[in-house]
N, CA, C and O atoms as a Tinker XYZ file with bonds, in Angstrom:
   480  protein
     1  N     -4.416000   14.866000    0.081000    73     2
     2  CA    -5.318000   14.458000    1.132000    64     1     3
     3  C     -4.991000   13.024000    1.529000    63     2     4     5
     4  O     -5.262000   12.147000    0.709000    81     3
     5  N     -4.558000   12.758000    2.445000    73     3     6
     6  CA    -4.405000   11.544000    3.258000    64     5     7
     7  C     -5.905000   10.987000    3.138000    63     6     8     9
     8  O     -7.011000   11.528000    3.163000    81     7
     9  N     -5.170000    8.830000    2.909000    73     7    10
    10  CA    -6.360000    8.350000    3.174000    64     9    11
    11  C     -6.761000    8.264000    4.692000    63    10    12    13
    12  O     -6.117000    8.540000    5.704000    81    11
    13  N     -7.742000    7.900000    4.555000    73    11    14
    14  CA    -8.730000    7.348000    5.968000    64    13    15
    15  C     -8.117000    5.975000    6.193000    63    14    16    17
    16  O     -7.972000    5.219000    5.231000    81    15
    17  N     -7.726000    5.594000    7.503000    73    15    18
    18  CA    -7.511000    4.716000    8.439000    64    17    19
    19  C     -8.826000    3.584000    8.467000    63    18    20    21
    20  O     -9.703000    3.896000    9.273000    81    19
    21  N     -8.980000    2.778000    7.974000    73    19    22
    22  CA   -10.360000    2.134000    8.362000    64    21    23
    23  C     -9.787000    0.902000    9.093000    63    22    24    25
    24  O     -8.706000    0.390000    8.805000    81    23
    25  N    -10.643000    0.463000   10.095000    73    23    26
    26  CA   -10.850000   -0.583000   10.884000    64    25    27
    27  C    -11.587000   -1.671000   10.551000    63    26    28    29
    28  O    -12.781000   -1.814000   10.813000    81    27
    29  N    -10.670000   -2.681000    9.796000    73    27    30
    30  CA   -11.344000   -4.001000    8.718000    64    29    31
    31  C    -11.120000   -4.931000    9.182000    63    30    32    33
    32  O    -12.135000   -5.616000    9.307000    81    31
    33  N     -9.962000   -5.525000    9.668000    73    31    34
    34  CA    -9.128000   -6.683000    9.981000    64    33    35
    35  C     -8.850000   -7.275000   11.771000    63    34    36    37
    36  O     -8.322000   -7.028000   12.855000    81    35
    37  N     -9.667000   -8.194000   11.000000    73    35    38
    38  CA    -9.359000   -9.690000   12.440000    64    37    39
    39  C     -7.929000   -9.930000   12.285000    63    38    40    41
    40  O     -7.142000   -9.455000   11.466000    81    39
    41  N     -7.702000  -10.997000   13.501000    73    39    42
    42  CA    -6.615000  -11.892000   13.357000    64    41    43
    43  C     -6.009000  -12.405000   12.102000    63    42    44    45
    44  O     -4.833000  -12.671000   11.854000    81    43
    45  N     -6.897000  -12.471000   11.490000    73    43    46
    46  CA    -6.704000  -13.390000   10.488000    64    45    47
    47  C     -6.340000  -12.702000    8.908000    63    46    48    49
    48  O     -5.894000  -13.354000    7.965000    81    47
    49  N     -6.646000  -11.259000    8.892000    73    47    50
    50  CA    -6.674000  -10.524000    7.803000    64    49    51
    51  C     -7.950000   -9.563000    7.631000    63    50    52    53
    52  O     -8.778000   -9.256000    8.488000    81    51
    53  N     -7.899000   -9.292000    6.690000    73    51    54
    54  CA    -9.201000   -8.661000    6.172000    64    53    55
    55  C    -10.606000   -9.037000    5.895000    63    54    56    57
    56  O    -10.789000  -10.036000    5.200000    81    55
    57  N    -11.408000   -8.515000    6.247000    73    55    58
    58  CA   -12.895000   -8.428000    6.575000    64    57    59
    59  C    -13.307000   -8.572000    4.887000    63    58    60    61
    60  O    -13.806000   -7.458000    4.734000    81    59
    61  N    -13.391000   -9.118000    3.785000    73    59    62
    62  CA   -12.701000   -9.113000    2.746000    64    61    63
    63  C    -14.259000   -8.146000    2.177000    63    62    64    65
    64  O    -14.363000   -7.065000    1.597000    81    63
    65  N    -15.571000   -9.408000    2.806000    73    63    66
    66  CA   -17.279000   -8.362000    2.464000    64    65    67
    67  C    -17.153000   -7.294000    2.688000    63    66    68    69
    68  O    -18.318000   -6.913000    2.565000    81    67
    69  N    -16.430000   -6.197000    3.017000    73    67    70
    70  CA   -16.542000   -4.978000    3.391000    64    69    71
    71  C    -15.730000   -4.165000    2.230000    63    70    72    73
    72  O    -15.683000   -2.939000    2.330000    81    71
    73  N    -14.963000   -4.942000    0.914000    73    71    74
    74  CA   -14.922000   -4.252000   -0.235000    64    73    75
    75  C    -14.885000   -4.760000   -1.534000    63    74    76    77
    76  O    -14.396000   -5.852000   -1.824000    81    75
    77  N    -15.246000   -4.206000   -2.091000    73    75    78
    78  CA   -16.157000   -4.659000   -3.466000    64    77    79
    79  C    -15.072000   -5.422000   -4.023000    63    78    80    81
    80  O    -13.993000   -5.351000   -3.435000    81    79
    81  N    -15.194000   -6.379000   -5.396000    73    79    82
    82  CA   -14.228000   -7.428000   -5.585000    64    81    83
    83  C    -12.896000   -6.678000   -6.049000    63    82    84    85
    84  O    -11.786000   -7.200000   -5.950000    81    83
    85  N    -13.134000   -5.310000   -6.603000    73    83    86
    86  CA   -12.056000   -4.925000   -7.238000    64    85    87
    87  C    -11.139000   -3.765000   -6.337000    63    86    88    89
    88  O    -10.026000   -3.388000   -6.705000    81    87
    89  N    -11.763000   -3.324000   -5.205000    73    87    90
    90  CA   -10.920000   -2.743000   -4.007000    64    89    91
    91  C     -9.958000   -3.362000   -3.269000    63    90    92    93
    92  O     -9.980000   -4.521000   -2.853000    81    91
    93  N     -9.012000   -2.440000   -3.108000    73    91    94
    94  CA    -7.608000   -3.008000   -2.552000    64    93    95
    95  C     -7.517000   -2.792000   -1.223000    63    94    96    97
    96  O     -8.379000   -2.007000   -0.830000    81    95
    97  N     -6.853000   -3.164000   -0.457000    73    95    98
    98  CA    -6.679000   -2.582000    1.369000    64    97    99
    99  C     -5.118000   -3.100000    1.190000    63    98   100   101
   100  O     -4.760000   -4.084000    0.542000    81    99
   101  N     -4.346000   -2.253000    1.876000    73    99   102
   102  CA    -2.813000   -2.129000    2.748000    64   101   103
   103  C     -2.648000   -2.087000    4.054000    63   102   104   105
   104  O     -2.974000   -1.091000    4.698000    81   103
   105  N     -2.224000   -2.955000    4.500000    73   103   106
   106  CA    -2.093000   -2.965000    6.417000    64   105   107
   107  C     -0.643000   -2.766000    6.745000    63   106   108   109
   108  O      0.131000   -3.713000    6.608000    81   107
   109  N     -0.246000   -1.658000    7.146000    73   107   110
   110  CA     0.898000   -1.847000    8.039000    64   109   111
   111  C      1.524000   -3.203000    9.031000    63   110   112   113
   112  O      0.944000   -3.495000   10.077000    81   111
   113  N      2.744000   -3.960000    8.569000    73   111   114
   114  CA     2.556000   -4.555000    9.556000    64   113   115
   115  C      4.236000   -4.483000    9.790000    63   114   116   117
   116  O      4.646000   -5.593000   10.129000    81   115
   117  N      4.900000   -3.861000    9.734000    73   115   118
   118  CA     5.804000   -3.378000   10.452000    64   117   119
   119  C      6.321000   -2.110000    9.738000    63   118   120   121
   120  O      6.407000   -1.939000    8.522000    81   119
   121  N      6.750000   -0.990000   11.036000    73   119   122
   122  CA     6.990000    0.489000   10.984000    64   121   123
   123  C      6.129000    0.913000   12.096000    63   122   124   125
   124  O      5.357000    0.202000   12.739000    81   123
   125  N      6.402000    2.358000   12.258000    73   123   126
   126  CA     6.060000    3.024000   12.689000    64   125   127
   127  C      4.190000    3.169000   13.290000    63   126   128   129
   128  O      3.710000    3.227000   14.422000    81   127
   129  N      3.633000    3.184000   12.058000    73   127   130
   130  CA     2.208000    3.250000   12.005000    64   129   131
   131  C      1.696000    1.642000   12.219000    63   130   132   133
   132  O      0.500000    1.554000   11.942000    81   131
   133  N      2.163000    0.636000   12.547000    73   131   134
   134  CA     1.676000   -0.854000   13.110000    64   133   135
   135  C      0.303000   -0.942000   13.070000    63   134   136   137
   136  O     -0.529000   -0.457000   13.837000    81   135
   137  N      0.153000   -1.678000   11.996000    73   135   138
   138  CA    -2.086000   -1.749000   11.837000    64   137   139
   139  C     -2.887000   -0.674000   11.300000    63   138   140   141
   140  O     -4.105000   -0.571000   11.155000    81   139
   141  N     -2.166000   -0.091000   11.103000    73   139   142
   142  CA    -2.880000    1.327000    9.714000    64   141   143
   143  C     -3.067000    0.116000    8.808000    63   142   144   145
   144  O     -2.502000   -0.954000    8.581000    81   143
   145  N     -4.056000    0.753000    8.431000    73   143   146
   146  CA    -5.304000    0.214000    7.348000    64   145   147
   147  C     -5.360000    1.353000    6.668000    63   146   148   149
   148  O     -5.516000    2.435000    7.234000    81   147
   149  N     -5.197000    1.177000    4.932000    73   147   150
   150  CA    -5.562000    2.055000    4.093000    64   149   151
   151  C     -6.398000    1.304000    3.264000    63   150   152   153
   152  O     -6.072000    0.200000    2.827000    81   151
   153  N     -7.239000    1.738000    3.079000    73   151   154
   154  CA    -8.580000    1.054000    1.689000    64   153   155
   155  C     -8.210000    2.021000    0.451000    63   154   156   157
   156  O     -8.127000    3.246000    0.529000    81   155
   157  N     -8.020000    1.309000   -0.607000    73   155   158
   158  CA    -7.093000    1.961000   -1.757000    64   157   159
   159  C     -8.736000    2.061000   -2.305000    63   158   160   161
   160  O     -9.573000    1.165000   -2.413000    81   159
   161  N     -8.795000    3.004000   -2.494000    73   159   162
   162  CA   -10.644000    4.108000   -2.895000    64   161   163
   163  C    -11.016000    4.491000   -4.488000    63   162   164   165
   164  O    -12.025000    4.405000   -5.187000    81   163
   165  N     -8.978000    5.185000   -4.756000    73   163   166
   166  CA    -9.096000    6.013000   -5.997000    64   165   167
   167  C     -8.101000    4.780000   -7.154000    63   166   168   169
   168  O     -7.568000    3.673000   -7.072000    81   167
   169  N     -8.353000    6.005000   -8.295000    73   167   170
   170  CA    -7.457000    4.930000   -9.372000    64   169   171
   171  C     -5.774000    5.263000   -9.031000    63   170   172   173
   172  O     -5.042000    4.297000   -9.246000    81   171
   173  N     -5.347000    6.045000   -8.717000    73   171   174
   174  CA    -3.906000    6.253000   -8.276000    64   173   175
   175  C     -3.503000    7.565000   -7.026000    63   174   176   177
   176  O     -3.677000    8.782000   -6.971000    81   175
   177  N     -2.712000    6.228000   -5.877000    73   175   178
   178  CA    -2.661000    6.546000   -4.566000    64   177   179
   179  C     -1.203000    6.866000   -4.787000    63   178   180   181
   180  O     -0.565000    6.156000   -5.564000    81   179
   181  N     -0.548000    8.004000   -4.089000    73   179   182
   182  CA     0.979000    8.192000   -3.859000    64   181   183
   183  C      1.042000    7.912000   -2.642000    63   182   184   185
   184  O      0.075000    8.008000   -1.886000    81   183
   185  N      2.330000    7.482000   -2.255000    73   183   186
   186  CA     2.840000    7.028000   -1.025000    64   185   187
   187  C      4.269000    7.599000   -0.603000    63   186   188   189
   188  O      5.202000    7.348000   -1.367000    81   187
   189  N      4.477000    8.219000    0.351000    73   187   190
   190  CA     5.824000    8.788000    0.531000    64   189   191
   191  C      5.602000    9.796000    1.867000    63   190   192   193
   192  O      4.503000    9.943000    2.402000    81   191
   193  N      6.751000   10.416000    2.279000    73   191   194
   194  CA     6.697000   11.531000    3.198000    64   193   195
   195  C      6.502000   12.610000    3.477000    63   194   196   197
   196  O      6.640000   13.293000    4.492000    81   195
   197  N      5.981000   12.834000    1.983000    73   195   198
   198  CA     5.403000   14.201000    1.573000    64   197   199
   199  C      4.079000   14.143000    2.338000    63   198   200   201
   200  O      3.471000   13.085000    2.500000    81   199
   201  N      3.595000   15.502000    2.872000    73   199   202
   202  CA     2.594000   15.405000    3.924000    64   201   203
   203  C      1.170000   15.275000    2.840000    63   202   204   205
   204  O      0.016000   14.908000    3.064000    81   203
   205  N      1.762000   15.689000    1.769000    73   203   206
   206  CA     0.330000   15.436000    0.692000    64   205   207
   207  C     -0.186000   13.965000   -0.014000    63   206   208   209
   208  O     -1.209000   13.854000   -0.689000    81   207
   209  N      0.752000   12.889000    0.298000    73   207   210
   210  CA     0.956000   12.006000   -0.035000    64   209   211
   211  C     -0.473000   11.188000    0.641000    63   210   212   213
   212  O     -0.726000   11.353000    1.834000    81   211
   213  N     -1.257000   10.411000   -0.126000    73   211   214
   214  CA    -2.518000    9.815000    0.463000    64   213   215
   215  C     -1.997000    8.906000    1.415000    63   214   216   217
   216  O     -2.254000    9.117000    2.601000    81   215
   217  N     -1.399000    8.059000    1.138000    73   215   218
   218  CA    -0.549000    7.313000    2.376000    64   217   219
   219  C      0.675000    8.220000    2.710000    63   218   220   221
   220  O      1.527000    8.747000    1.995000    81   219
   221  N      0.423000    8.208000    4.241000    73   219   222
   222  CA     1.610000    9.267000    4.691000    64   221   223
   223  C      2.483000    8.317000    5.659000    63   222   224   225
   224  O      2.128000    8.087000    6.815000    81   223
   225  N      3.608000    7.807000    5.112000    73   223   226
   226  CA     5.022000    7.488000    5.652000    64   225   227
   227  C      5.727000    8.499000    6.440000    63   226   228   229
   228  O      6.599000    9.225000    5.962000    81   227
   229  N      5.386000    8.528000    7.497000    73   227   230
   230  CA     6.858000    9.770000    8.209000    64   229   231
   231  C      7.973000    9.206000    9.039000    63   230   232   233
   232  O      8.053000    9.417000   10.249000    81   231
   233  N      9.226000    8.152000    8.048000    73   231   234
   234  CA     9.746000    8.284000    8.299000    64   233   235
   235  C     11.252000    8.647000    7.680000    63   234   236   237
   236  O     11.374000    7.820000    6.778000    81   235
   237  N     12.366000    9.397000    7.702000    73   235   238
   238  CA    12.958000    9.385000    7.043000    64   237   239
   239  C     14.152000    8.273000    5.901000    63   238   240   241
   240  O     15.177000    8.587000    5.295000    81   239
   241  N     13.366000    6.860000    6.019000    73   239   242
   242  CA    13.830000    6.460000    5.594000    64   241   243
   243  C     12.883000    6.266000    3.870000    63   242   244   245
   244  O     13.469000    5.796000    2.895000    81   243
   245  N     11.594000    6.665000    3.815000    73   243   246
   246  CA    11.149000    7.134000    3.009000    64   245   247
   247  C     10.780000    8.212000    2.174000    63   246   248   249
   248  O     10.191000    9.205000    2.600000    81   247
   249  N     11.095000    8.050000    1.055000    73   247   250
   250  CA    10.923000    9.620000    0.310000    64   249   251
   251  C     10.004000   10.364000    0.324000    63   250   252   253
   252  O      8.854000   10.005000    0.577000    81   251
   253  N     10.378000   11.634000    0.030000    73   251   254
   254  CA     9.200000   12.142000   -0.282000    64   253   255
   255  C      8.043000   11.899000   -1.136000    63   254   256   257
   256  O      6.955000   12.164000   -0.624000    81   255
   257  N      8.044000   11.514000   -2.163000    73   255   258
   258  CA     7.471000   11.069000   -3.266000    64   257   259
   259  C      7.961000    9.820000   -4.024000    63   258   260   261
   260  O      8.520000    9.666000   -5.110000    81   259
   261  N      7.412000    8.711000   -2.735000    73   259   262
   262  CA     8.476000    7.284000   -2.815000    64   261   263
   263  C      7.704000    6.109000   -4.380000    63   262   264   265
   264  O      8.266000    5.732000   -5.408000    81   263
   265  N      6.396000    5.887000   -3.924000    73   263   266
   266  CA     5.969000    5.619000   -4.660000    64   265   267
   267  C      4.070000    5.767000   -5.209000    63   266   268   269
   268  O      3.252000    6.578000   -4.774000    81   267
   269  N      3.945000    5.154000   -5.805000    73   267   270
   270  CA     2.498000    5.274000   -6.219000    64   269   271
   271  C      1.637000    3.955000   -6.755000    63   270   272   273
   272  O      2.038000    3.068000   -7.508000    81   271
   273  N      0.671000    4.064000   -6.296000    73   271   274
   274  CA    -0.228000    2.390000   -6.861000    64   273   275
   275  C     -1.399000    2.860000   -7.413000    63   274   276   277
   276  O     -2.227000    3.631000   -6.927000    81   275
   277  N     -1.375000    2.297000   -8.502000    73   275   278
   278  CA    -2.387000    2.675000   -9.650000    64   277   279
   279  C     -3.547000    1.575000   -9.922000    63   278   280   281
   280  O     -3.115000    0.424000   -9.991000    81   279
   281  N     -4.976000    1.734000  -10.091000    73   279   282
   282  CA    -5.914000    0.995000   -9.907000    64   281   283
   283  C     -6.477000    1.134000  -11.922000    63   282   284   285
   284  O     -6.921000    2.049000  -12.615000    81   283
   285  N     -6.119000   -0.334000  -12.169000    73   283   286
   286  CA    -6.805000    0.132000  -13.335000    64   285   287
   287  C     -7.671000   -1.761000  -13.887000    63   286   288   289
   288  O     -7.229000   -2.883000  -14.138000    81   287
   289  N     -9.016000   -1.113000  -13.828000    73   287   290
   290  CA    -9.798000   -2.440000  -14.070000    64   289   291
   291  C     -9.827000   -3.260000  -12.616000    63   290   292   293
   292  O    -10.243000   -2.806000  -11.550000    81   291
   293  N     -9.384000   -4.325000  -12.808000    73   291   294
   294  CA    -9.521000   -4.882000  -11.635000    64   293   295
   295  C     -8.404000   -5.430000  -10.868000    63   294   296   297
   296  O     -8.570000   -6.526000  -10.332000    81   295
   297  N     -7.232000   -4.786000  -10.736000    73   295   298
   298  CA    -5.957000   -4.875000  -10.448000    64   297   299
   299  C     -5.095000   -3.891000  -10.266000    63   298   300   301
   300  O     -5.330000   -2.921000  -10.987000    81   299
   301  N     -4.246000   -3.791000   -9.614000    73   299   302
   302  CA    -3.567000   -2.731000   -8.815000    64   301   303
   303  C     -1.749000   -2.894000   -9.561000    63   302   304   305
   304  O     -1.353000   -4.059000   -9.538000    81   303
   305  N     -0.909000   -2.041000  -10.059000    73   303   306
   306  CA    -0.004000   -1.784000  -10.117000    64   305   307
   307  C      0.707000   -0.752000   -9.074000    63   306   308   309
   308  O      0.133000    0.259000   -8.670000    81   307
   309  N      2.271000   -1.200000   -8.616000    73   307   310
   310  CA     3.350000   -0.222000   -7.854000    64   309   311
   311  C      4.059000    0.046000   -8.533000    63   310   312   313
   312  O      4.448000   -0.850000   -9.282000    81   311
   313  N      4.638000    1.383000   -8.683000    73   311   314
   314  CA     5.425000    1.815000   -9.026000    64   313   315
   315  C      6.407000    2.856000   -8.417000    63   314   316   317
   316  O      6.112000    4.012000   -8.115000    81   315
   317  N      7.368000    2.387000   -8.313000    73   315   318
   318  CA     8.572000    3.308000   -7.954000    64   317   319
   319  C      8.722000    4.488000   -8.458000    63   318   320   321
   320  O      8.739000    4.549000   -9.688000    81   319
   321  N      8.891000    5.907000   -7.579000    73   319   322
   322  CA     8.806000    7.189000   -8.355000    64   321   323
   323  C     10.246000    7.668000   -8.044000    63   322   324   325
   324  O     10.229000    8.463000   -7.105000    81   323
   325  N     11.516000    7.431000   -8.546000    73   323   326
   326  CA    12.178000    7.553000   -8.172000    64   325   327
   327  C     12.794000    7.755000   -6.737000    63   326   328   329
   328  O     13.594000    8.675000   -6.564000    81   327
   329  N     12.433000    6.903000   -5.687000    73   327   330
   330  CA    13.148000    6.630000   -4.427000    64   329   331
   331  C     14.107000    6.681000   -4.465000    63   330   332   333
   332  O     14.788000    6.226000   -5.384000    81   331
   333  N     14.614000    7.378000   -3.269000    73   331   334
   334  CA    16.472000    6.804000   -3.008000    64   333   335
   335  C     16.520000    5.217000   -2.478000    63   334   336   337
   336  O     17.386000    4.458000   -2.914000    81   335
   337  N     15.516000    4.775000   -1.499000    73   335   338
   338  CA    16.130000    3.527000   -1.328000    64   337   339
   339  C     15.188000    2.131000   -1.551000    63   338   340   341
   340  O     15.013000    1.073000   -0.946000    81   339
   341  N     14.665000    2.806000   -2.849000    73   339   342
   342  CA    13.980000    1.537000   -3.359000    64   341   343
   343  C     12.643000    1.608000   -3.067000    63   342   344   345
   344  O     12.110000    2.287000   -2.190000    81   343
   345  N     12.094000    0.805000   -3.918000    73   343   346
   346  CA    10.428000   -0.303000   -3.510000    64   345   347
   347  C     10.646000   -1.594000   -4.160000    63   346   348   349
   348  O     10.903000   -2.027000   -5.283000    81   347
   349  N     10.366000   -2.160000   -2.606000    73   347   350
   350  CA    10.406000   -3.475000   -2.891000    64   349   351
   351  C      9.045000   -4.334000   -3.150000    63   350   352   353
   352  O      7.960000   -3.845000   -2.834000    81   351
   353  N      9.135000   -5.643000   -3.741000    73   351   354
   354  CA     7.667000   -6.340000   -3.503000    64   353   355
   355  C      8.172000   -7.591000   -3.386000    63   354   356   357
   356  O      8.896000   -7.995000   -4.296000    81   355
   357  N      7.858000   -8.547000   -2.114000    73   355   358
   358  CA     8.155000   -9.312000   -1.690000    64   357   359
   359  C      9.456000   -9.592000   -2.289000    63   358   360   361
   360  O      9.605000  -10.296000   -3.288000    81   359
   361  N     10.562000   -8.908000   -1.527000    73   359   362
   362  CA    12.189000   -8.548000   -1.338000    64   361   363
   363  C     12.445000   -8.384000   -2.329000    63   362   364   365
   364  O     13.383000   -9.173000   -2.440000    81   363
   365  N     12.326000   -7.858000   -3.389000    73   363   366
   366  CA    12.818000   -8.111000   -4.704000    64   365   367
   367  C     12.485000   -6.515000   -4.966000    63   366   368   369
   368  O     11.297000   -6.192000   -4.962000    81   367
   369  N     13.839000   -5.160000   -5.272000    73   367   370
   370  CA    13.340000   -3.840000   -5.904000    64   369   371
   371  C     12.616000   -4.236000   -7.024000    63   370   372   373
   372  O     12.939000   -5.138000   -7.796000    81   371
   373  N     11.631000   -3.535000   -7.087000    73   371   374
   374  CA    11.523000   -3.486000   -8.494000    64   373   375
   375  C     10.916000   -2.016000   -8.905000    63   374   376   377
   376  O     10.573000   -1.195000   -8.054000    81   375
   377  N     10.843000   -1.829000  -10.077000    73   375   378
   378  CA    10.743000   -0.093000  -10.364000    64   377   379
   379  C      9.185000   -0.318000  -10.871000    63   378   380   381
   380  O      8.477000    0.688000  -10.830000    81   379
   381  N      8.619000   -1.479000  -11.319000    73   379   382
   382  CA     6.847000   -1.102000  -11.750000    64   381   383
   383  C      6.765000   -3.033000  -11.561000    63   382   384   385
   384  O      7.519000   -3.871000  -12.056000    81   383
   385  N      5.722000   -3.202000  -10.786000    73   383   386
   386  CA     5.075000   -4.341000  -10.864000    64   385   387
   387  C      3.639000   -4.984000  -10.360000    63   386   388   389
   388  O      3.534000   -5.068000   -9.137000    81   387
   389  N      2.708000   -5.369000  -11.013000    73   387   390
   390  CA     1.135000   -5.588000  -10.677000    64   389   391
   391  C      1.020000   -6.417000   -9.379000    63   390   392   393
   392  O      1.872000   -7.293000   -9.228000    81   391
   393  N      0.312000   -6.298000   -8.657000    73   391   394
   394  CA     0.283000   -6.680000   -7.007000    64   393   395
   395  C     -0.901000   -7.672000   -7.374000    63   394   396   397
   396  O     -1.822000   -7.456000   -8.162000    81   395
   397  N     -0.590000   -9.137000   -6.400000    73   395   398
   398  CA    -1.708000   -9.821000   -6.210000    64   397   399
   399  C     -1.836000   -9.816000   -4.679000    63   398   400   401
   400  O     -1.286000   -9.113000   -3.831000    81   399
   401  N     -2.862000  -10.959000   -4.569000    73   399   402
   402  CA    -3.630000  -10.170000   -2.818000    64   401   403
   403  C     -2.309000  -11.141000   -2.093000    63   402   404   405
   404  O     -1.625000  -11.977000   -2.684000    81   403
   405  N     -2.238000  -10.844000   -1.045000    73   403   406
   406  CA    -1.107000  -11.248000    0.169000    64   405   407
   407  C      0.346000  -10.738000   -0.323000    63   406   408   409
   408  O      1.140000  -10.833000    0.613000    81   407
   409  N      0.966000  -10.210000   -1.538000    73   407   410
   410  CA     2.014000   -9.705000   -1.683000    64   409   411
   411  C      2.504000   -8.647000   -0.288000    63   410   412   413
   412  O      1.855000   -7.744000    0.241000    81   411
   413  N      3.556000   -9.039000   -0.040000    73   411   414
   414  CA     4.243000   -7.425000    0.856000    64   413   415
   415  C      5.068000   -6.340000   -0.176000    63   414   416   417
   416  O      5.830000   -6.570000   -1.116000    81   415
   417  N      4.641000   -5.218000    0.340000    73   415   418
   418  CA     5.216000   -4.497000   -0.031000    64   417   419
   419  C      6.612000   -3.728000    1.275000    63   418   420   421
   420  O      6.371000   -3.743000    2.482000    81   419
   421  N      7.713000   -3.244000    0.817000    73   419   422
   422  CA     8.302000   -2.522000    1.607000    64   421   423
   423  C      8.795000   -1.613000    1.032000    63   422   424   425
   424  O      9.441000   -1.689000   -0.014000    81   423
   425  N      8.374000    0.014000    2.081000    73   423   426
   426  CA     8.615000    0.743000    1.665000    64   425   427
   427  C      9.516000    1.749000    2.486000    63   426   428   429
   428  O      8.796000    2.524000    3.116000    81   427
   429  N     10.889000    1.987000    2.682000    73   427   430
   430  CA    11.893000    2.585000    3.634000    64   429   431
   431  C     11.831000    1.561000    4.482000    63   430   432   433
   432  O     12.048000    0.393000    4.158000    81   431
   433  N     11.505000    1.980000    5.702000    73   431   434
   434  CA    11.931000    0.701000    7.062000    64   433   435
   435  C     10.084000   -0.045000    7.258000    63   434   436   437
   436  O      9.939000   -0.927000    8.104000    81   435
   437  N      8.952000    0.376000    6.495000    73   435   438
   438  CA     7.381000    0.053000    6.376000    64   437   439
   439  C      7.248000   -1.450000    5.772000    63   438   440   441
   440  O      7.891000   -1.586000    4.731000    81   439
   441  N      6.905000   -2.017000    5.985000    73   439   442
   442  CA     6.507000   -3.464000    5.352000    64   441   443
   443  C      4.552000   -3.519000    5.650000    63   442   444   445
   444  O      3.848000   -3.583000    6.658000    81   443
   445  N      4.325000   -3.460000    4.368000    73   443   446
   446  CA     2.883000   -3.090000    4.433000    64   445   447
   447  C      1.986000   -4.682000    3.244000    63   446   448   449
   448  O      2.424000   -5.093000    2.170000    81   447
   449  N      0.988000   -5.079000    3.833000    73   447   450
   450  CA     0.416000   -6.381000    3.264000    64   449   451
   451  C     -0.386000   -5.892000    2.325000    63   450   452   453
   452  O     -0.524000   -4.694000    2.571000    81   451
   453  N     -1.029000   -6.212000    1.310000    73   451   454
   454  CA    -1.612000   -5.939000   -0.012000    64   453   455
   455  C     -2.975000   -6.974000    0.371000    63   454   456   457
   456  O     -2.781000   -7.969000    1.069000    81   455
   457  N     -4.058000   -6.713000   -0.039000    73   455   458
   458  CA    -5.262000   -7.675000    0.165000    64   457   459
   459  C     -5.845000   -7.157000   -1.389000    63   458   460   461
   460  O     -5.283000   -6.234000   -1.979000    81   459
   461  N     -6.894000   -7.787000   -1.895000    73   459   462
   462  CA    -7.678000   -7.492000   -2.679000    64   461   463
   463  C     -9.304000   -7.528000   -2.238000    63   462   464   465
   464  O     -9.464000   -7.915000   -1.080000    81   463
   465  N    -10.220000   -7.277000   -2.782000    73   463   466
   466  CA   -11.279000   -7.155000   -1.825000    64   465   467
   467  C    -12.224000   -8.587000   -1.892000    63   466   468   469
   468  O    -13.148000   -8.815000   -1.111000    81   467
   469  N    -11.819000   -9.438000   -2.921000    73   467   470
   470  CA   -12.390000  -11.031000   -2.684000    64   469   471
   471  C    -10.562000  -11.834000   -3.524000    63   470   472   473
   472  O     -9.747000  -11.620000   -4.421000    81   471
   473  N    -10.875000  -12.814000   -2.357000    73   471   474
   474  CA    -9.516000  -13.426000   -3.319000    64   473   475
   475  C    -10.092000  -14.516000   -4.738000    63   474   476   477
   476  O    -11.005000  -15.317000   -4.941000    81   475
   477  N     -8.841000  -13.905000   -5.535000    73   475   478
   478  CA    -9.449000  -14.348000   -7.161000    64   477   479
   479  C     -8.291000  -16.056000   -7.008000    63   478   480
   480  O     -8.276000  -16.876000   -7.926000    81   479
C-alpha cells in the first residue's frame, strides 16, 4: 500500500507542528514526482518500483525493491536492499545508515530531503 502524499511544507520546509517529535517526512526534491511528501507513519517503509512499495519510485533507474527505512524509537535508519545502483545519503553509497533531519537521500535519478518531526 502506497503512502499518502500529504501537503506540509512552505518555502522553507516542513510544517514541523504537524508531526509528533518522533515522525519522519521525505520531500521529493528532484525526479520525477517534484514535492511528493511522504510522512513516514509505520516502523518500516520500502521504497522502490515495485508497485507495492509504500513509496512508489517509477522510474527505471530504481529498483524494484531499492530500499527500506526503518523507524525504531526515535530515529529512522536506510537501508539498502540490494539495489543495482546504489543508495546514497548525502553522496556517499552506503548499504545501512541512521538519518538525521535535513540529510538527502538519493535514490536512482530521486533526491529526496529527510525532516524529523521537531529538530533535536
Amino acid at each position: 500500500m502506497a503512502h499518502e502524499v500529504v501537503e506540509v511544507v512552505d518555502e522553507f520546509g516542513p510544517d514541523r507542528s504537524q508531526f509528533s517529535e518522533s515522525q519522519g517526512l521525505l520531500i521529493v526534491t528532484r525526479g520525477p514526482n517534484l514535492g511528493a511528501r511522504y510522512a513516514l507513519d509505520t516502523d518500516r517503509i520500502t521504497v522502490g518500483r515495485h508497485p507495492d512499495s509504500e513509496i512508489f519510485l517509477d522510474d527505471i533507474t530504481v529498483s524494484r525493491k531499492h530500499a527500506e527505512l526503518v523507524h525504531t524509537g526515535s530515529h529512522y535508519t536506510l537501508r539498502d536492499t540490494g539495489s543495482l545502483n546504489g543508495t546514497y545519503l548525502n553522496g556517499k553509497c552506503i548499504d545501512k545508515a541512521d538519518l538525521d533531519d535535513g540529510d538527502e537521500l538519493q535514490i536512482g535519478k530521486f533526491k529526496l530531503a529527510f525532516f524529523h518531526g521537531t529538530k533535536h
